[in-house]
N, C-alpha and C positions, 0 to 999 in steps of 0.2 A: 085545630086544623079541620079543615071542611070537608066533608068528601061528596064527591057527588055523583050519585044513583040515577041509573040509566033503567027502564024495560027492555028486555031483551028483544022484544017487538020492534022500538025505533031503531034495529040494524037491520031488519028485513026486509028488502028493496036497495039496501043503498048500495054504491056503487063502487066497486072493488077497482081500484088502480095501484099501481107500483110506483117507487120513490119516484122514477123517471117519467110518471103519466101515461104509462100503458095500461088502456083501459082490460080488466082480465073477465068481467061479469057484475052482475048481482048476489047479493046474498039471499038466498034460497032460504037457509036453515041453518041451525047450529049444531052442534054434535059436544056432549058435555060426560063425563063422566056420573054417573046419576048417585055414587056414594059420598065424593067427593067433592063434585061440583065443579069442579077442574072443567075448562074448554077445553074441548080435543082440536075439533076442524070448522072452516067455516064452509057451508055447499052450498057451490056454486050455482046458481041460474044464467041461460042466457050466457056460456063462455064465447068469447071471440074465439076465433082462429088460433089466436097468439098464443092464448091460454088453452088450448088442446093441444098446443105443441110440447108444453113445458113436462110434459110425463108425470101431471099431479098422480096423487093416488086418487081409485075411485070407488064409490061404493057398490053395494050388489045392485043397485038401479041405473049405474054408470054414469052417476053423479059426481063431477070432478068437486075434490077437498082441497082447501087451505092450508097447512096445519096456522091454529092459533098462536102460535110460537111467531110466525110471519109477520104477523101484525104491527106495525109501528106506531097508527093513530086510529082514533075513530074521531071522525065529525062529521061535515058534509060529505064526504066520501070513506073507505073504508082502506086506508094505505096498507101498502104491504112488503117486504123486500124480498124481490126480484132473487137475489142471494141465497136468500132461506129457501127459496122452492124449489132450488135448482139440485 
């Protein structure tokens, strides 16, 4: 079986929407546990409206998080379930 390796750099810009196409941001940055290696969150750049609505958690810079857990796909944009965040 194949597996195929990404740099954590091609998810920086892209663009965060929900299963339903509500655009929520870019991806900023990652947040990762640095013993484990575990993703925690994905921070947010550039949140719509929508998504300062959803009561994400935020960092000490008032950074709205993802948690990684959300995440459904990565390709040309960065899916996430609207579910998970709520």
């Amino acid at each position: 079986m194949q597996i195929n390796k990404h740099f954590f750099s091609a998810l920086i810009g892209k663009v965060i929407v929900t299963k339903e196409g509500k655009r929520l941001g870019f991806v900023k940055d990652i947040l990762f546990e640095t013993k484990s290696g575990e993703l925690i969150n994905i921070i947010v750049k550039d949140p719509t409206i929508y998504t300062r609505n959803l009561n994400l958690e935020k960092t000490n810079s008032n950074d709205l998080l993802i948690p990684y857990s959300a995440i459904i796909a990565i390709g040309d944009f960065v899916i996430v379930s609207e579910e998970d965040l709520i």
